[in-house]
ROLOKE-44529 format. One record per residue (C-alpha): residue number from 0; chain; x, y, z. Coordinates in Angstrom, 2 decimals. Last residue first. Example, Ala and Ser with C-alpha at 12.3 -4.5 7.8 and 13.67 -1.06 7.14 Angstrom:
// residues 2
<bagu nr="1" kette="A" xx="13.67" yy="-1.06" zz="7.14"/>
<bagu nr="0" kette="A" xx="12.30" yy="-4.50" zz="7.80"/>
// end
This chain:
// residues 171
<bagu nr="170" kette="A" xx="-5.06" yy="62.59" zz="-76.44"/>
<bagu nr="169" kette="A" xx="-4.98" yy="63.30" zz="-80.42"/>
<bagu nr="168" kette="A" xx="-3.58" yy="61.12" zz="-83.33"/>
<bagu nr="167" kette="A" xx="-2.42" yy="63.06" zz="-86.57"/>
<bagu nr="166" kette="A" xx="0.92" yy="62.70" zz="-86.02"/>
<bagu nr="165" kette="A" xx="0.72" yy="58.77" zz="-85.03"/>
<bagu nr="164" kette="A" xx="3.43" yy="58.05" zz="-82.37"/>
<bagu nr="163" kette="A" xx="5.98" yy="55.39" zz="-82.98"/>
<bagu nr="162" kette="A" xx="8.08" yy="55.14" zz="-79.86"/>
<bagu nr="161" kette="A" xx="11.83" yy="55.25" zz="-79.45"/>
<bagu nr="160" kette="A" xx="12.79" yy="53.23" zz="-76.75"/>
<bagu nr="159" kette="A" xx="14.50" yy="55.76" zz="-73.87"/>
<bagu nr="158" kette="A" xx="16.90" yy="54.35" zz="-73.86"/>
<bagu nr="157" kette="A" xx="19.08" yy="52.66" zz="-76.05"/>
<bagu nr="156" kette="A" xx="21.24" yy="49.99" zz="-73.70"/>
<bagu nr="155" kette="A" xx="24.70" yy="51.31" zz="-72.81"/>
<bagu nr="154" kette="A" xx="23.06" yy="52.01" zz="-69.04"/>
<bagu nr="153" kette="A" xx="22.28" yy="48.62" zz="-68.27"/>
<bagu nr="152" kette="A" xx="19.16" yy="47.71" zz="-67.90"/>
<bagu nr="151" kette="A" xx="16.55" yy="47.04" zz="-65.21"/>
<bagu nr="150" kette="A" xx="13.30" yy="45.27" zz="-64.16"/>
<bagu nr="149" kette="A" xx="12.76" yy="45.06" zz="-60.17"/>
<bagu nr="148" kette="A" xx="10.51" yy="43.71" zz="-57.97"/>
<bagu nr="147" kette="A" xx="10.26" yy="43.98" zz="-54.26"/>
<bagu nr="146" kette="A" xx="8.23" yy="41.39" zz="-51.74"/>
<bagu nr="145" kette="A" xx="6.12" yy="41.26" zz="-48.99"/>
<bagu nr="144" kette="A" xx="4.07" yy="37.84" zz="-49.09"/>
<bagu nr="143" kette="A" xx="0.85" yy="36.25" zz="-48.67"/>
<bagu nr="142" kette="A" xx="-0.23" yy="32.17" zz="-50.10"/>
<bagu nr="141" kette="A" xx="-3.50" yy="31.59" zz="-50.79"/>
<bagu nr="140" kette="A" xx="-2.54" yy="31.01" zz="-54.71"/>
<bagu nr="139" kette="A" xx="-1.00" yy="34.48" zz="-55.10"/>
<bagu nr="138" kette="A" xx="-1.10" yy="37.08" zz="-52.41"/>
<bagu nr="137" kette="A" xx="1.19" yy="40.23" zz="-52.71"/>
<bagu nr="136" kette="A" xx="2.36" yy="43.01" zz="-50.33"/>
<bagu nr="135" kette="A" xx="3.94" yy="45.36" zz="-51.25"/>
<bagu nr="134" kette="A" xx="7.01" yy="46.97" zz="-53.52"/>
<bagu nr="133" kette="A" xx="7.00" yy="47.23" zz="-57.68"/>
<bagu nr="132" kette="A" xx="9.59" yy="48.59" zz="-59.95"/>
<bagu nr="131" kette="A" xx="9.97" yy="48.64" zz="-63.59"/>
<bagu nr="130" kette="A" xx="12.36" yy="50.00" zz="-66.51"/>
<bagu nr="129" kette="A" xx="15.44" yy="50.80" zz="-64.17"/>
<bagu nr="128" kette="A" xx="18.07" yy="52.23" zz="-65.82"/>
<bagu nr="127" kette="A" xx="21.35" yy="50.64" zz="-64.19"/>
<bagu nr="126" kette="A" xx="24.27" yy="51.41" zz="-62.02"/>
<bagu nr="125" kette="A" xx="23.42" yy="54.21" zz="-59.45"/>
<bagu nr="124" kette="A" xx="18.89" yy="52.88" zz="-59.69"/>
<bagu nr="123" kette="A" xx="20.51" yy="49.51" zz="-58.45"/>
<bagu nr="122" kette="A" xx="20.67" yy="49.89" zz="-54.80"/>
<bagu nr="121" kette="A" xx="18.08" yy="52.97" zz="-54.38"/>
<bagu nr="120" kette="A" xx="15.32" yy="50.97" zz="-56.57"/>
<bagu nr="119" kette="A" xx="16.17" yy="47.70" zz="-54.66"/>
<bagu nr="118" kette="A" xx="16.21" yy="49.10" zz="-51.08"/>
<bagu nr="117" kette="A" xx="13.19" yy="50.81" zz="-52.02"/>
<bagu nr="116" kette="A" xx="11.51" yy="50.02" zz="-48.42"/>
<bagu nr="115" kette="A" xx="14.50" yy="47.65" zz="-46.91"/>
<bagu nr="114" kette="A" xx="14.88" yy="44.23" zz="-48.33"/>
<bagu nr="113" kette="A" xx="14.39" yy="41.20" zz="-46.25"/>
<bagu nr="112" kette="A" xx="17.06" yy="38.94" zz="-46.00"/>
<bagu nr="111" kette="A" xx="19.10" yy="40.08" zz="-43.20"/>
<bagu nr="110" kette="A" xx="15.45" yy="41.19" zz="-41.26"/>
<bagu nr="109" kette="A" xx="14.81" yy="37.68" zz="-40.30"/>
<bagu nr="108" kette="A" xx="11.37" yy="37.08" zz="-41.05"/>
<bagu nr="107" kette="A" xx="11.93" yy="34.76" zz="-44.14"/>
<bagu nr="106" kette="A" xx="9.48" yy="33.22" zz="-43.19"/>
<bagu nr="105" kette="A" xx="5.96" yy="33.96" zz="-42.00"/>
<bagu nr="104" kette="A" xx="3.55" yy="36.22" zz="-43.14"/>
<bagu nr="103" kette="A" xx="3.58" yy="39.41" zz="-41.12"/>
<bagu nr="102" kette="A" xx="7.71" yy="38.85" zz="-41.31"/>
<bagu nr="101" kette="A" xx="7.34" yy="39.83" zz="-44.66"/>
<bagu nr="100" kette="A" xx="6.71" yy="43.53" zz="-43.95"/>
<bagu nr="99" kette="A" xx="10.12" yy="44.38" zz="-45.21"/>
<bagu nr="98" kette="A" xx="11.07" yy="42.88" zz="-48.37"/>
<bagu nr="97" kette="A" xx="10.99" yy="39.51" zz="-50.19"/>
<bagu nr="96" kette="A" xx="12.88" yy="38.91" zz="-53.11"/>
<bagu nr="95" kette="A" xx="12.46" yy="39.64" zz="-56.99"/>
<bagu nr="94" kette="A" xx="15.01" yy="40.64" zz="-58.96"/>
<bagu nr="93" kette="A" xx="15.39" yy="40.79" zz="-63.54"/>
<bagu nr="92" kette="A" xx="18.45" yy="42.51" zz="-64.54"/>
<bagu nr="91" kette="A" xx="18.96" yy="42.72" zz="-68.41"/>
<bagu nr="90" kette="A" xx="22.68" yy="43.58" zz="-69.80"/>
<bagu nr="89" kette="A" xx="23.47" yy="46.47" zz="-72.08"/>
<bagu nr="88" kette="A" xx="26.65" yy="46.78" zz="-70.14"/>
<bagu nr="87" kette="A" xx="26.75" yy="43.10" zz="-69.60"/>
<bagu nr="86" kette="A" xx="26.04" yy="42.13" zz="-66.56"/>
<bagu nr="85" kette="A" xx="28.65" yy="40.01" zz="-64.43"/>
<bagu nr="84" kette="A" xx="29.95" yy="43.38" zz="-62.81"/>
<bagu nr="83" kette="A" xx="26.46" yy="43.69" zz="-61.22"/>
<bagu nr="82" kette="A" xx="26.21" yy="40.04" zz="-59.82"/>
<bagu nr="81" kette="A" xx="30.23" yy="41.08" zz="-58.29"/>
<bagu nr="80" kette="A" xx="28.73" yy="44.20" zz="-56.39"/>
<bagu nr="79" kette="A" xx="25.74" yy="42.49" zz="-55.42"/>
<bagu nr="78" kette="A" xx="26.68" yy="39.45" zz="-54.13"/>
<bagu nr="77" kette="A" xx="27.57" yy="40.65" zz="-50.76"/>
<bagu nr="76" kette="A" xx="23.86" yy="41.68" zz="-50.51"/>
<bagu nr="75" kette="A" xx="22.59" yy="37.98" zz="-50.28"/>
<bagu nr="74" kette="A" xx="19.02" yy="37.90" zz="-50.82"/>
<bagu nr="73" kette="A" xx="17.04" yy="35.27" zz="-52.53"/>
<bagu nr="72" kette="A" xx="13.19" yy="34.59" zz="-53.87"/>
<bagu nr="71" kette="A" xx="14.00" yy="35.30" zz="-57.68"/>
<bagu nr="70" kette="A" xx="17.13" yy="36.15" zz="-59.34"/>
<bagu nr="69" kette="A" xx="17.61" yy="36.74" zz="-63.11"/>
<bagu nr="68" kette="A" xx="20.56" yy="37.79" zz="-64.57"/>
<bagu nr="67" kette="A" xx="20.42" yy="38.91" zz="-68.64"/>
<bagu nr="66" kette="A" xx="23.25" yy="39.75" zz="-71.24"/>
<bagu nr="65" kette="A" xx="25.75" yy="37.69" zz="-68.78"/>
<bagu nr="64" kette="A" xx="29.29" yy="38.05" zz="-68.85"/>
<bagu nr="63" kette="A" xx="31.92" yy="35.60" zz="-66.79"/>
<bagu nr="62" kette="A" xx="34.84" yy="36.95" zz="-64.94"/>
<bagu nr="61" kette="A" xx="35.09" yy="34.74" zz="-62.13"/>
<bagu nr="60" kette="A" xx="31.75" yy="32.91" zz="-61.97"/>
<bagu nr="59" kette="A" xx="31.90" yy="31.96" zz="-57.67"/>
<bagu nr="58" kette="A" xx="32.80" yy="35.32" zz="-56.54"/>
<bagu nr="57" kette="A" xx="34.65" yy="35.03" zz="-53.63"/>
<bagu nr="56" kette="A" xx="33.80" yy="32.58" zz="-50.43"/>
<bagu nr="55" kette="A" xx="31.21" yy="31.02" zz="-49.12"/>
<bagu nr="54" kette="A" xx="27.57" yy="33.26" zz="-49.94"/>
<bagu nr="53" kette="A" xx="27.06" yy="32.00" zz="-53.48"/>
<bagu nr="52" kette="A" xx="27.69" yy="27.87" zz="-52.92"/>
<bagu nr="51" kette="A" xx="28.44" yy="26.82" zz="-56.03"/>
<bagu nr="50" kette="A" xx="26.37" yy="23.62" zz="-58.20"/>
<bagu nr="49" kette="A" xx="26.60" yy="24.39" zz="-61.79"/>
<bagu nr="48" kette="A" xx="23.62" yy="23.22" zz="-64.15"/>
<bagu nr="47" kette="A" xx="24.06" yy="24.19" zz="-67.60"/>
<bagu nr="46" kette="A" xx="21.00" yy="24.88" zz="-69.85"/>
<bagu nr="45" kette="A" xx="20.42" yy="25.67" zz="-73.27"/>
<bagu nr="44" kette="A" xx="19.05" yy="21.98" zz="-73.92"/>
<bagu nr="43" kette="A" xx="17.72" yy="20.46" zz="-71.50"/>
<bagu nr="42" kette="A" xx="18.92" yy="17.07" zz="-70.27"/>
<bagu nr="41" kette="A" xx="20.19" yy="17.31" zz="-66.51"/>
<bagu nr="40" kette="A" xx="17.85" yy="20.39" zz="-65.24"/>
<bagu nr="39" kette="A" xx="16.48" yy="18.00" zz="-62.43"/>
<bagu nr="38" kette="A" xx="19.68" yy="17.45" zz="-61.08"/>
<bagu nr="37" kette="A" xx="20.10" yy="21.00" zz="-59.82"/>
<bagu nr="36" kette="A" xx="17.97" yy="20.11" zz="-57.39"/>
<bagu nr="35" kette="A" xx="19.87" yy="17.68" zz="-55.92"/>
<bagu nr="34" kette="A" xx="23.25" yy="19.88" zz="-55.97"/>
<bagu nr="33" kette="A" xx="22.02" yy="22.52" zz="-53.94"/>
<bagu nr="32" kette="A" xx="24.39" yy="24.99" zz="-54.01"/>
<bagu nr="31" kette="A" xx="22.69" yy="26.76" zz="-57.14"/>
<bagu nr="30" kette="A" xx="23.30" yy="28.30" zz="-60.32"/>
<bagu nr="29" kette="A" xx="21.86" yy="27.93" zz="-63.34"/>
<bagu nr="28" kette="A" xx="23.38" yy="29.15" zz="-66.76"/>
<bagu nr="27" kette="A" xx="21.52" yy="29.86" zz="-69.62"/>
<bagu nr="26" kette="A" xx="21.92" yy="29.97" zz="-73.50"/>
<bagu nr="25" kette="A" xx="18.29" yy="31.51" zz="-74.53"/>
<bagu nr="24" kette="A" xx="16.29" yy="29.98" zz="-76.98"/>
<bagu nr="23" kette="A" xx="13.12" yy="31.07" zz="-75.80"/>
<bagu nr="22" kette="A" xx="12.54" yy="27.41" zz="-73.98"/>
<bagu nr="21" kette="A" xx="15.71" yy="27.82" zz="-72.92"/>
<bagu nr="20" kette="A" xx="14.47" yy="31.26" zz="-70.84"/>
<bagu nr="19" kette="A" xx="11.78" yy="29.48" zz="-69.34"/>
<bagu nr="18" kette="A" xx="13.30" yy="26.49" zz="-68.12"/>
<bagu nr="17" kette="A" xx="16.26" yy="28.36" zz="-66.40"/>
<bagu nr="16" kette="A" xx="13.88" yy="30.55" zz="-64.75"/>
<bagu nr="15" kette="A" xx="11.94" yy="27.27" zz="-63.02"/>
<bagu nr="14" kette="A" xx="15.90" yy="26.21" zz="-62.47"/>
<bagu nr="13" kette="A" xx="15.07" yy="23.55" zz="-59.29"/>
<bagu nr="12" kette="A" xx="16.77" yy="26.06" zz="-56.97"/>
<bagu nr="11" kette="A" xx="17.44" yy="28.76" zz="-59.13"/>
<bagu nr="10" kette="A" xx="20.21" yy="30.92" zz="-56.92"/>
<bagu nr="9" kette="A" xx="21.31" yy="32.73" zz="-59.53"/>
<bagu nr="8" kette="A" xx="19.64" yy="32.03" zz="-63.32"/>
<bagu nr="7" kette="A" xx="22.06" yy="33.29" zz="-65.25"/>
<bagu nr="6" kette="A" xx="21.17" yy="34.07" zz="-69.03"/>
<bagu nr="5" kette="A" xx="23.58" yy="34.49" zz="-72.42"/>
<bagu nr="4" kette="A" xx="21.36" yy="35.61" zz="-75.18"/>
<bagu nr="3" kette="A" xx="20.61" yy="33.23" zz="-78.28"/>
<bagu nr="2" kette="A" xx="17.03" yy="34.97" zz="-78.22"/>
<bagu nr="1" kette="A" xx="16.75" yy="38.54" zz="-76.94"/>
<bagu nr="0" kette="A" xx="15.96" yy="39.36" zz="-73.27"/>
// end
């Protein structure tokens, strides 16, 4: 995600995205319904704070762009179609959410907002590149989950990178 790009942080609850991607000089937008923590963003730079409630009603962001969208811990698959039109066609999409399995570890166990096994990959492998995707089981700081991760692109991005390879080098 370049500098001075245009980020939306969906869903960001108290905008831990949002920070990061400021910090980099990123312009970014966080989204949330809950007002309160939204408050804590009040004051830095490169971010607006815009309470909406995602699953009540249409598309909340009309038709803004977005050169990256970020969304971490959150499943709503109506948003989908309209989070996909938001991205620019050389647009980053950074998702992680918890997946099937998760139930073994507490909430969310209600299978609407777990992912499927590759539901991710399937979903967003029609519209974008994908760069990276991970599924299983994780455990950071004593705490066990089920999640799916996903790094993608949009399809006008270069791809593949072009890579510098040394002529003389062997395997």
């Amino acid at each position: 995600v370049p500098r001075e790009a245009r980020v939306l942080d969906l869903a960001c609850g108290h905008g831990r995205h949002a920070r990061f991607f400021a910090e980099r000089g990123a312009r970014v937008l966080a989204v949330d319904r809950d007002a309160d923590a939204l408050s804590s963003l009040a004051g830095i730079r490169g971010v607006e704070a815009r309470v909406a409630d995602l699953e009540a009603g249409d598309w909340p962001l009309g038709d803004e762009r977005f050169d990256a969208i970020v969304v971490t811990n959150y499943l709503h698959r109506p948003l989908f179609a309209p989070m996909l039109a938001a991205l620019a066609p050389d647009g980053a999409l950074l998702y992680e959410t918890f997946a099937a399995g998760n139930e073994a570890y507490g909430r969310p166990s209600n299978p609407a907002y777990l992912l499927e096994r590759n539901e991710l990959a399937e979903l967003l492998g029609k519209r974008l590149t994908i760069v990276a995707f991970e599924q299983g089981h994780v455990s950071a700081k004593g705490h066990d989950a089920v999640v799916q991760r996903v790094a993608a692109v949009g399809t006008a991005r270069a791809w593949p990178p072009v890579l510098q390879v040394d002529a003389g080098a062997t395997a």
